[in-house]
Every structure is written in structure tokens, then in C-alpha cells.
Backbone as CSV, one residue per row, in Angstrom:
resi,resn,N_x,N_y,N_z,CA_x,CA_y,CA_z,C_x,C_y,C_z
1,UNK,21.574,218.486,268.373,21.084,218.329,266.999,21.166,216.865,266.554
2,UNK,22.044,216.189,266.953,22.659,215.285,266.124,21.311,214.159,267.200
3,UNK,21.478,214.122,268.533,20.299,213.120,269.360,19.180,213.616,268.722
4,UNK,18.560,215.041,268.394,17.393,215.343,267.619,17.085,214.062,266.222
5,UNK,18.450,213.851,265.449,18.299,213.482,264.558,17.941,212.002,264.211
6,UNK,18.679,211.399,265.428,18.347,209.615,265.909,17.139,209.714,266.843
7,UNK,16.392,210.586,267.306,15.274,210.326,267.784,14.750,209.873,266.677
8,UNK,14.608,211.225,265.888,13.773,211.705,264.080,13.867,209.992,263.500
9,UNK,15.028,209.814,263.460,15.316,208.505,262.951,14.432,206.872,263.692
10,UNK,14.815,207.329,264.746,13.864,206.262,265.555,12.434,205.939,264.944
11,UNK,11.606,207.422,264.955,10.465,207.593,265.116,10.164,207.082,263.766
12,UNK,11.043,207.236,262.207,10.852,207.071,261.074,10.790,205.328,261.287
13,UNK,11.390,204.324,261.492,11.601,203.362,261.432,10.171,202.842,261.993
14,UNK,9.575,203.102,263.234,8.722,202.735,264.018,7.322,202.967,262.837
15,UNK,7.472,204.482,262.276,6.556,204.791,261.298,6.212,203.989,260.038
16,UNK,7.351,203.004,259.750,7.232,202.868,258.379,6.790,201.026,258.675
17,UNK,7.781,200.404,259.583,7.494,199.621,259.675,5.328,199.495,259.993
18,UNK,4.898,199.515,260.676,3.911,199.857,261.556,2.698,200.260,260.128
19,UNK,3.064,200.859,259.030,2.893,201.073,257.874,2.966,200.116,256.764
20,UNK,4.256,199.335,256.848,3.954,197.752,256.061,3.088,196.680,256.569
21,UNK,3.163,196.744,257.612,2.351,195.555,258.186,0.848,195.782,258.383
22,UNK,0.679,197.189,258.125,-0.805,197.535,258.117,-1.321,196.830,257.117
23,UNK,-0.387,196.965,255.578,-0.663,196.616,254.294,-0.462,195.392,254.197
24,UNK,0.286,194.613,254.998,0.564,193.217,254.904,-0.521,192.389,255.305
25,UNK,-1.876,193.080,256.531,-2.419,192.712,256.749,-3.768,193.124,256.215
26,UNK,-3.962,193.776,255.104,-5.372,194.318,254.606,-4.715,194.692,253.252
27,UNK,-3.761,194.654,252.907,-3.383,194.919,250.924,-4.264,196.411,250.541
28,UNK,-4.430,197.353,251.584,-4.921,198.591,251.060,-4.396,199.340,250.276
29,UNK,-4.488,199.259,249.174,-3.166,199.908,248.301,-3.388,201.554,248.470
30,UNK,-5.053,202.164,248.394,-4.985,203.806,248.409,-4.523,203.761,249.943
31,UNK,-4.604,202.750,251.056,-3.817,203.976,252.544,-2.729,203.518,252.070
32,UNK,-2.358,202.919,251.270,-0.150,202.769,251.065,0.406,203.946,250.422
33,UNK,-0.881,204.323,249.120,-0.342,205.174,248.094,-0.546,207.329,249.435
34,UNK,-1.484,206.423,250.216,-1.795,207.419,251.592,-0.616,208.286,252.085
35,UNK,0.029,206.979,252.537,1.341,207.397,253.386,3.001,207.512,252.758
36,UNK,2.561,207.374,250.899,4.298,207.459,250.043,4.580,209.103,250.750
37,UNK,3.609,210.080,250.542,4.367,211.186,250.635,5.423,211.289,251.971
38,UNK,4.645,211.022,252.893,5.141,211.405,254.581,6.452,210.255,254.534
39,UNK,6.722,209.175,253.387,8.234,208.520,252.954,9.028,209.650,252.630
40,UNK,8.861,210.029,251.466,9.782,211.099,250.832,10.322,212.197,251.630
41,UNK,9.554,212.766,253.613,9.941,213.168,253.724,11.106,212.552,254.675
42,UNK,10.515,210.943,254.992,11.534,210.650,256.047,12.416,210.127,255.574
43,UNK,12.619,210.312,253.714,14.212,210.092,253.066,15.126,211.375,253.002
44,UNK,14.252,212.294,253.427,14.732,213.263,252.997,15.317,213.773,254.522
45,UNK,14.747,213.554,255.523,15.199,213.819,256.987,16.527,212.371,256.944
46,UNK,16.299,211.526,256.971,17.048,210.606,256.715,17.977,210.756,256.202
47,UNK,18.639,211.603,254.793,19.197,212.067,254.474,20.142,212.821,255.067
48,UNK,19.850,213.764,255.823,20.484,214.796,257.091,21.519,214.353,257.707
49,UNK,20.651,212.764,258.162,21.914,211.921,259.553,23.073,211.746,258.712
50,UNK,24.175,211.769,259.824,25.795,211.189,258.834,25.615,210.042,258.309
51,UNK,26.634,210.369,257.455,26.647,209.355,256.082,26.183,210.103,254.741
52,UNK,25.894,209.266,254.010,25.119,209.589,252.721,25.793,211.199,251.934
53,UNK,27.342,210.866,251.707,28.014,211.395,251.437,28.123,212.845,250.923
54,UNK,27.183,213.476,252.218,27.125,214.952,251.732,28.225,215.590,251.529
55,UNK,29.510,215.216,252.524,30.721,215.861,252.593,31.625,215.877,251.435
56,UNK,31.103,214.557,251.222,31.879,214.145,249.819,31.556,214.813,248.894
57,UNK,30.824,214.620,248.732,29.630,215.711,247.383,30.013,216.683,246.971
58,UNK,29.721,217.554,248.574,30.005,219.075,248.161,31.901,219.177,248.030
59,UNK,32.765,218.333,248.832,33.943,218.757,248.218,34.131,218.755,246.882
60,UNK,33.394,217.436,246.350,33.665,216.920,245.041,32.967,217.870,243.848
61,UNK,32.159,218.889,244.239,31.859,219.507,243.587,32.014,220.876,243.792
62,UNK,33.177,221.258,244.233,33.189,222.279,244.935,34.661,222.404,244.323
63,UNK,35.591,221.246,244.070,36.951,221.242,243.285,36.794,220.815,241.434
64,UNK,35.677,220.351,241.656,35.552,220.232,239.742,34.551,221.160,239.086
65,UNK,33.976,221.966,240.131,33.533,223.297,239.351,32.309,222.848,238.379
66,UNK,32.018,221.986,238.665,30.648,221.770,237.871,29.638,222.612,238.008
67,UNK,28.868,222.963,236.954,27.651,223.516,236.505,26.329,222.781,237.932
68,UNK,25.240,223.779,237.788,24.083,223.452,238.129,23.396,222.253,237.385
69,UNK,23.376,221.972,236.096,22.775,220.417,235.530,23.930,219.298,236.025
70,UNK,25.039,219.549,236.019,26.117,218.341,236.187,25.950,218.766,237.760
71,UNK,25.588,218.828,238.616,25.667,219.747,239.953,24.330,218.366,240.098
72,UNK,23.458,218.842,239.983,21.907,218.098,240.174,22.380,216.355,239.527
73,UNK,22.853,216.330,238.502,22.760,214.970,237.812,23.712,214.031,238.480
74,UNK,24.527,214.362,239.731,25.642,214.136,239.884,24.932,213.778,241.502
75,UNK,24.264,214.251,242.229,23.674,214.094,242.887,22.563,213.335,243.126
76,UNK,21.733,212.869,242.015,20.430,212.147,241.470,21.108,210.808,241.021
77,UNK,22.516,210.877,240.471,22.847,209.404,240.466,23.242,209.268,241.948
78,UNK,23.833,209.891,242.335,24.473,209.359,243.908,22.918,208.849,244.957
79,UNK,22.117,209.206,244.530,21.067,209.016,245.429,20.505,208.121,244.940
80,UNK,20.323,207.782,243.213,19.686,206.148,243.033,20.515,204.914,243.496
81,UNK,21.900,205.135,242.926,22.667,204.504,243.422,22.163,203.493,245.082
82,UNK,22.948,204.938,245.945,22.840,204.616,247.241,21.478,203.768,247.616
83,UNK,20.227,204.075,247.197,19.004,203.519,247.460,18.334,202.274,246.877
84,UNK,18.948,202.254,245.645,18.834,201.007,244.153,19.598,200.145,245.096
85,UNK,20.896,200.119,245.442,22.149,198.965,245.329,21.087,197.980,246.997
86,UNK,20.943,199.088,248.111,19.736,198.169,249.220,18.842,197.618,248.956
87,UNK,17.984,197.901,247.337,17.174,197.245,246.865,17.356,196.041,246.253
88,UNK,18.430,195.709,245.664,19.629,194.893,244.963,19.570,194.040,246.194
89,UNK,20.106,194.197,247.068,20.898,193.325,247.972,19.828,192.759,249.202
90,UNK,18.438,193.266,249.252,17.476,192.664,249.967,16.580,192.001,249.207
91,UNK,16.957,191.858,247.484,15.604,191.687,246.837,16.561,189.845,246.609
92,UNK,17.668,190.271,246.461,18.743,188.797,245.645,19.071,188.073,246.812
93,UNK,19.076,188.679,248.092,20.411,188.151,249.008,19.728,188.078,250.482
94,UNK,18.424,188.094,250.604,17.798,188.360,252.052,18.281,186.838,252.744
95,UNK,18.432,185.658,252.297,19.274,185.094,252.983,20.524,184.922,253.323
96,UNK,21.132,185.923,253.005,22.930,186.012,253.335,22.644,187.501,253.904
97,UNK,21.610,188.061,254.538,22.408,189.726,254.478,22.615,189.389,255.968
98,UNK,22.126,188.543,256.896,22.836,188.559,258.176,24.060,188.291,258.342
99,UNK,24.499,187.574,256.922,26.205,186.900,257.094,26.990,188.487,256.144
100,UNK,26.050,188.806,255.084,26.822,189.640,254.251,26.787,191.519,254.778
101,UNK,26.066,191.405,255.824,26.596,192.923,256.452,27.170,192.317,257.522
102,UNK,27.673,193.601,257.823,28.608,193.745,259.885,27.740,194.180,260.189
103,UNK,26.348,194.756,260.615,26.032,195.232,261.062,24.798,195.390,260.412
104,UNK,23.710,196.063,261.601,22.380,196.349,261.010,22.725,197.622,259.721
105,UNK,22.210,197.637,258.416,22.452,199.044,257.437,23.963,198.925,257.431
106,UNK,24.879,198.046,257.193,25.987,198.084,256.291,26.382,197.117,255.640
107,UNK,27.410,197.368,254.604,27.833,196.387,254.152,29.703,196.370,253.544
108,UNK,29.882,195.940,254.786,31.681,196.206,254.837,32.011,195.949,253.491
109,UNK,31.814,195.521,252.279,32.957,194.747,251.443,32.535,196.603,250.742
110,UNK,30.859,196.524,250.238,30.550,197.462,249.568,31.297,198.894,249.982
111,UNK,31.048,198.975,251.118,31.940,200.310,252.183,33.007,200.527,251.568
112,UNK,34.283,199.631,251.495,35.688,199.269,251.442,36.085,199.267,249.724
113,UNK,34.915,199.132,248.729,35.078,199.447,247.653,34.623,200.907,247.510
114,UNK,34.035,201.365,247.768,33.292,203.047,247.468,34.284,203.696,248.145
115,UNK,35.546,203.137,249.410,36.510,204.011,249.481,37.591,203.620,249.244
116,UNK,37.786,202.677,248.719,39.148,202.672,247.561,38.639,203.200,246.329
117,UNK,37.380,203.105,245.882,37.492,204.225,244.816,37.286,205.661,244.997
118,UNK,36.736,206.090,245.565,36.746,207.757,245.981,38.226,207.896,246.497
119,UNK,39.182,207.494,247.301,40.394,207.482,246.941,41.104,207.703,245.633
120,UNK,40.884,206.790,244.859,41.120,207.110,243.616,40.995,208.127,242.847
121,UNK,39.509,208.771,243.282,39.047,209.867,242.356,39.838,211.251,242.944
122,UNK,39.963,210.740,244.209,40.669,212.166,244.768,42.530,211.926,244.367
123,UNK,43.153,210.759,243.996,43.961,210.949,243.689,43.976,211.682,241.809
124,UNK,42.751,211.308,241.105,42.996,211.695,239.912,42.639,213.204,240.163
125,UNK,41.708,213.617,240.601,41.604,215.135,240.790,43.185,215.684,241.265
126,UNK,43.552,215.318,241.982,45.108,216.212,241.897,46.550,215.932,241.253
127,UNK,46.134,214.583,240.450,46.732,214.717,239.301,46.255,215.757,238.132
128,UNK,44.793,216.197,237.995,44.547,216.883,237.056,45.280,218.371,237.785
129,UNK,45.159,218.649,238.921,45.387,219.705,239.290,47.370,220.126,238.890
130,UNK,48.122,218.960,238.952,49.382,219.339,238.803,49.326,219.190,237.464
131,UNK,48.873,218.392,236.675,49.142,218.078,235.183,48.389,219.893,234.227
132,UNK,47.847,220.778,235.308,47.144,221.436,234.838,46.211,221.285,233.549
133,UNK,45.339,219.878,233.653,44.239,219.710,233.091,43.165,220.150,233.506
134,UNK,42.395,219.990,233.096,40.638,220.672,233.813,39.700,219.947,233.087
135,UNK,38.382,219.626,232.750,37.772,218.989,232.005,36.528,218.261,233.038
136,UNK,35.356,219.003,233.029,34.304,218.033,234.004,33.186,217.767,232.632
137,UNK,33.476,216.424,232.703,32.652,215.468,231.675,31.659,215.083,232.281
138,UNK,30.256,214.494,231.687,29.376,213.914,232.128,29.613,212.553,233.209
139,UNK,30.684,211.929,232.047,30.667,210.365,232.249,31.385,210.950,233.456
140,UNK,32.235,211.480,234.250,33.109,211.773,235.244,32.502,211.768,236.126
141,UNK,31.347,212.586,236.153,30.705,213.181,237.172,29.383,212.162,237.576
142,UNK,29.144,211.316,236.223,27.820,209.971,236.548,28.865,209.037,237.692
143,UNK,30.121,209.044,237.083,30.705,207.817,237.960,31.380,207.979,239.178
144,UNK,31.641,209.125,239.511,31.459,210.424,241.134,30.210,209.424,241.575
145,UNK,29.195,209.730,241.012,27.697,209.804,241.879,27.927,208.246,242.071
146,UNK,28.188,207.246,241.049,28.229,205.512,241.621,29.269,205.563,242.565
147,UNK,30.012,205.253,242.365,31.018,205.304,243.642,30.921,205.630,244.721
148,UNK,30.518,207.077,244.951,29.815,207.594,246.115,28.246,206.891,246.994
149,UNK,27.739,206.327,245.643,26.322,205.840,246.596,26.585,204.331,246.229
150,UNK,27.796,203.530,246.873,27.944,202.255,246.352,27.430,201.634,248.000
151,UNK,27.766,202.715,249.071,26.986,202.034,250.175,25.531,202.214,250.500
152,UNK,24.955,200.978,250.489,23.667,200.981,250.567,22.851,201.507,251.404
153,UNK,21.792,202.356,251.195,20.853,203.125,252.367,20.733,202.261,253.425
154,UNK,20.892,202.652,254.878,20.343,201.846,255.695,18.806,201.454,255.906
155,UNK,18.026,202.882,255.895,16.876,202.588,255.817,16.334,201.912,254.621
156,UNK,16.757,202.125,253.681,15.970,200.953,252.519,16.112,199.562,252.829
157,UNK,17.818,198.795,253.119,17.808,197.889,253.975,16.456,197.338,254.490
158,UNK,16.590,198.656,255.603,15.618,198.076,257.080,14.250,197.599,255.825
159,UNK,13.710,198.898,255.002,12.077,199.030,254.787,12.114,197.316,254.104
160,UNK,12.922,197.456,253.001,12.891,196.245,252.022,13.551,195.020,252.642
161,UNK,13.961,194.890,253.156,13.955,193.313,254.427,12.365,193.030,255.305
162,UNK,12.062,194.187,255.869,11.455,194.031,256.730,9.911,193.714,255.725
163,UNK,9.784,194.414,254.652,8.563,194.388,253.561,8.444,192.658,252.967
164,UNK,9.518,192.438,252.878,9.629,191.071,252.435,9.959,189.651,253.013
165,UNK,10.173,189.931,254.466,9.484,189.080,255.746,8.171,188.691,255.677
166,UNK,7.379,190.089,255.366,5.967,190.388,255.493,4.893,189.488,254.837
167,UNK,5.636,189.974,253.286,5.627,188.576,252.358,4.489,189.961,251.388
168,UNK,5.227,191.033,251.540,4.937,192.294,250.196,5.901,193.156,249.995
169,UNK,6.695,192.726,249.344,7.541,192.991,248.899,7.758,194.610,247.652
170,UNK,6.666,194.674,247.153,6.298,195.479,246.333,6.169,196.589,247.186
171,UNK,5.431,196.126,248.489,5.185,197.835,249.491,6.464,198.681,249.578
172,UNK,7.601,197.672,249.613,9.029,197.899,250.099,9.362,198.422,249.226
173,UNK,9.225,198.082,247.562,10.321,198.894,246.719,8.865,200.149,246.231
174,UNK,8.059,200.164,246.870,6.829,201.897,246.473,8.081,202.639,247.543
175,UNK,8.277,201.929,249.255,8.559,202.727,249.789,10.372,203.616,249.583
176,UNK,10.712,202.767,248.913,12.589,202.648,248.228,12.179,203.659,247.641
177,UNK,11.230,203.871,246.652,11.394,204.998,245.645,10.934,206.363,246.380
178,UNK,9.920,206.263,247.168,9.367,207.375,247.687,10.924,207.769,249.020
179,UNK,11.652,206.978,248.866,12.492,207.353,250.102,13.792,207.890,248.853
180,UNK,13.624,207.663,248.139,14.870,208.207,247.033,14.776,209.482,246.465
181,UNK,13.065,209.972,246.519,12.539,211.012,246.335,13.608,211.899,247.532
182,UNK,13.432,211.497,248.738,13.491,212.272,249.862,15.046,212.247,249.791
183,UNK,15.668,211.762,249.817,17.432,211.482,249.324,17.893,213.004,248.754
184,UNK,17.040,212.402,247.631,17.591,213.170,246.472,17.415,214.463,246.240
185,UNK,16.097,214.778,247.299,15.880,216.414,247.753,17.110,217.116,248.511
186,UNK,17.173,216.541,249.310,18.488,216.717,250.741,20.286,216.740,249.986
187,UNK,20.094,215.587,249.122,21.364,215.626,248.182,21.601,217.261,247.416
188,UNK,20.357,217.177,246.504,20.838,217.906,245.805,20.546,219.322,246.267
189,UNK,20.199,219.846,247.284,20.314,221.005,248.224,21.363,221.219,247.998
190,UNK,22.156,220.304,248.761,23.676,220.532,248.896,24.787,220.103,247.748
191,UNK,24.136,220.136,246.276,24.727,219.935,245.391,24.755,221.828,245.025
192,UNK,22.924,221.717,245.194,23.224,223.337,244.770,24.064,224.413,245.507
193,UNK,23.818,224.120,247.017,24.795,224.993,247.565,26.215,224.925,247.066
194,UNK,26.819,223.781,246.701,27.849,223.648,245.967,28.526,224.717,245.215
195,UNK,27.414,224.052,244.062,27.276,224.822,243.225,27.398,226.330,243.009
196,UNK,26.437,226.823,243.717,26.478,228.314,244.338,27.474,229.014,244.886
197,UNK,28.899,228.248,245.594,28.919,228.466,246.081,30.624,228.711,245.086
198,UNK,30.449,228.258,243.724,31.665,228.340,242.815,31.254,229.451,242.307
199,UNK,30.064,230.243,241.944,29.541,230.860,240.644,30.221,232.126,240.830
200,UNK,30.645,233.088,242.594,31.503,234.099,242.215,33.060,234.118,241.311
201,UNK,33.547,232.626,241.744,34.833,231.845,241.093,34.823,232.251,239.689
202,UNK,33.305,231.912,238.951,33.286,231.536,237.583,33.326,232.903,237.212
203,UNK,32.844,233.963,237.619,32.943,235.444,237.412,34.594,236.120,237.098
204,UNK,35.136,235.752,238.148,36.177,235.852,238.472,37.481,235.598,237.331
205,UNK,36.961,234.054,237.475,37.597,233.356,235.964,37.090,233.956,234.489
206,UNK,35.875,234.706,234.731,36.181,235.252,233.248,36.851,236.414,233.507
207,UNK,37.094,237.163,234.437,37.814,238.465,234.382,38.897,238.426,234.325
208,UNK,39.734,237.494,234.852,40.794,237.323,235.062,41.286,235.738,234.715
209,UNK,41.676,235.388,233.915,41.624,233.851,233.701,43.031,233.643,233.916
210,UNK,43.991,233.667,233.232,45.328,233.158,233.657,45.517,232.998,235.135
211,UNK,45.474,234.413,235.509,45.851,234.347,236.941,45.186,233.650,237.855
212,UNK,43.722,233.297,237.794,43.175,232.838,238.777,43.161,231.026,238.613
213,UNK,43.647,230.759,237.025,43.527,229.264,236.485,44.407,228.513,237.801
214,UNK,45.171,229.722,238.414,46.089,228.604,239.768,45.554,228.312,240.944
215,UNK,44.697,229.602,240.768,43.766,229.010,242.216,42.857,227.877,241.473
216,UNK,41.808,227.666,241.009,41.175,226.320,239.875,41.904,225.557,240.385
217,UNK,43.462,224.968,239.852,44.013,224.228,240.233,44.655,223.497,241.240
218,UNK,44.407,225.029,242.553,44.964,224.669,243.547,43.394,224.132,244.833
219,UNK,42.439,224.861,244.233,41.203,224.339,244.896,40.969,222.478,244.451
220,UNK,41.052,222.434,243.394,40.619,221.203,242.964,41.616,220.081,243.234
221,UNK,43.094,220.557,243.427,44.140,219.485,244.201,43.749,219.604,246.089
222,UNK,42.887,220.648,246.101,43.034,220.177,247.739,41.386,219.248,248.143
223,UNK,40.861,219.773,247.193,39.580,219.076,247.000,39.779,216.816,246.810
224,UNK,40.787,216.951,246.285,41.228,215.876,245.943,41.993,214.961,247.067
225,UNK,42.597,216.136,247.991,43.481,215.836,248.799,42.248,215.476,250.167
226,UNK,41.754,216.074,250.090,40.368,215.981,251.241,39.455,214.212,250.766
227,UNK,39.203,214.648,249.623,38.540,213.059,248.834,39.744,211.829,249.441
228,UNK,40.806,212.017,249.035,41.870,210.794,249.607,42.016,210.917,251.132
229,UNK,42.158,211.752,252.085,42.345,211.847,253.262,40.983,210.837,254.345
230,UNK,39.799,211.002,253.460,38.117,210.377,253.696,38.506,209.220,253.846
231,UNK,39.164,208.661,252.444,39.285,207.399,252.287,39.677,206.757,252.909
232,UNK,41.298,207.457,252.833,41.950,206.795,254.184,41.657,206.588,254.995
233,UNK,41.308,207.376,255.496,40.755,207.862,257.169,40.257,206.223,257.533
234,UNK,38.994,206.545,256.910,38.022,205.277,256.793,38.284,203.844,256.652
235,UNK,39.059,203.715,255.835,40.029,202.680,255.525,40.719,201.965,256.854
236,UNK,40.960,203.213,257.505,42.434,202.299,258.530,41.736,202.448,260.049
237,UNK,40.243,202.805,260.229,39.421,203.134,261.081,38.979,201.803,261.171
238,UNK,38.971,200.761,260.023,38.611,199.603,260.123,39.272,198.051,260.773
């Protein structure tokens, strides 16, 4: 599955590039506006490969019990985020990104902040869990989704470097958005499964609320404990 998925990946890169330079060399804007859809889906396959913090997601929403709108909205920032910040950093910085990533599609400092703070968040989730607080706020759950998409898409990287070599730059951020489309499909799948996947919980909790308020608390401290364990992990992997 996973070689299925870096072929898939291969083939997307070869596709898109091969696609700017068509436009770089004839400015056809209807074959550009041609080929946005068949983007959206290779953000959305793109999406699939590791990374792009599905794991995170669904723990993180899977211990704060969020709703289907905070479920979706929470997911839709994590995906502008992640796709905006590569747009950011190829549109300001295309002469430092060979010095300012490690690597082709990363960017260590950005990496190393998105997991000292998701650390964080998983340490406050199980403080809420012992303090027996509860409370999923908007602003909580917008700043889940930044944190989480503070590392930049690789493929936007690639599209919007490679678009602005070209010397069209504009093709690059049609193709950023049509690839955020595709993100944000794949994200929030697995926001809803999430989601879905609390709603017998919420049943539960109205039938029985005291008693079950310990499981709540004890899901959302291990949820927390999983969020810090990521971090780490990641952290000392470096």
C-alpha cells in the first residue's frame, strides 16, 4: 500500500510539474483552469501519504469530543494552514529555502515548533483531564488546527518553487489552492470519522452522566498522553 502510495506520489509530481511548464510556455489559462480539478484530487491522494497529521487529528478529536462543525472547522484550518505556510515560505524565501529546509518538503525549525507545541496541547488536555475540566471552545480547536499544519505541504513546496523558477508564479498558488481543496477532503474524512466515532459516547453521556464523566476524562488524558508521546517521539528522533 504504502509503495502504491509513492508511486501515486511520483506520478503526481511528474503530472503537475509537466502542467506548469506547459503554461509557462503558452499562458493558456482555460487548459490551466483544464487541469485545477485532476489537482484537488492529487491533494487529496497526497493527503493519504504519512504525515499531514491525520493521527494527530483524529486523536485530538477523538479526546476533546468535539462536534461535527468544530470536527470539520478544525480540520479546514489544519489544512489551510499546512498548505498557506508552503505558500508563505516559497513566495518570501525562494532564495534561502535550499539553506532554510533539511531536505526536499521540510522545514526543521517549523517541524520542531508544531512539536513542541502539540506537546503542549497534549500536556494541557491531561491537565484538563485531572483538573476535571472539559470545555471545547472554538478558539481551542482553531489553534489545534495551526499548530498541527505549521509544517509545510511538501507538495506545495515542490508546485510553488518549481511555478516560480518558471517565472508564473500565479499557476503555483491556482495550483496551492486546488491542492488544499484535495487536503481538506482527506482531512476532514477523518475528522468525521472522528467524530462519528464519539457520537455513541455522547448517547451514553446523556444516559448516564456522572458515571461515565470518568471515562470523558480518562479518554481525553490518554488522548493527551498519545499527543505528548508524538512529540516526543519526534523530538528526540532528531
Amino acid at each position: 500500500m504504502f509503495q502504491a502510495l509513492v508511486e501515486i506520489q511520483r506520478e503526481i509530481y511528474f503530472a503537475i510539474a509537466n502542467d506548469i511548464k506547459a503554461f509557462a510556455a503558452n499562458s493558456d489559462w482555460f487548459a490551466l483552469a483544464a487541469v485545477l480539478p485532476t489537482a484537488i484530487v492529487f491533494g487529496s491522494v497526497h493527503a493519504l501519504t504519512p504525515g499531514h497529521s491525520k493521527t494527530v487529528l483524529a486523536t485530538y478529536l477523538t479526546g476533546s469530543r468535539a462536534n461535527i462543525r468544530h470536527g470539520l472547522v478544525t480540520s479546514l484550518i489544519l489544512s489551510f494552514t499546512h498548505v498557506a505556510i508552503a505558500v508563505v515560505i516559497s513566495a518570501l524565501a525562494l532564495p534561502l529555502v535550499s539553506v532554510a529546509l533539511g531536505s526536499v518538503g521540510r522545514a526543521p525549525l517549523l517541524e520542531d515548533i508544531s512539536r513542541g507545541l502539540l506537546g503542549l496541547i497534549g500536556l494541557w488536555m491531561i491537565w484538563r483531564a485531572v483538573a476535571h475540566r472539559h470545555s471545547d471552545s472554538v478558539a481551542q480547536n482553531s489553534m489545534f488546527g495551526i499548530v498541527a499544519g505549521l509544517v509545510p505541504c511538501p507538495l506545495t513546496l515542490f508546485v510553488m518553487t518549481f511555478a516560480i523558477m518558471r517565472g508564473v508564479p500565479k499557476a503555483g498558488v491556482l495550483f496551492a489552492v486546488a491542492m488544499f481543496l484535495g487536503v481538506a477532503l482527506t482531512l476532514s474524512a477523518v475528522a468525521l470519522m472522528a467524530v462519528f466515532f464519539n457520537r455513541p459516547l455522547a448517547w451514553l453521556f446523556a444516559s448516564h452522566p456522572t458515571k461515565l464523566m470518568a471515562i470523558s476524562r480518562f479518554i481525553e488524558g490518554i488522548a493527551g498522553l498519545v499527543l505528548l508521546a508524538v512529540a516526543l517521539r519526534e523530538m528526540l528522533r532528531q
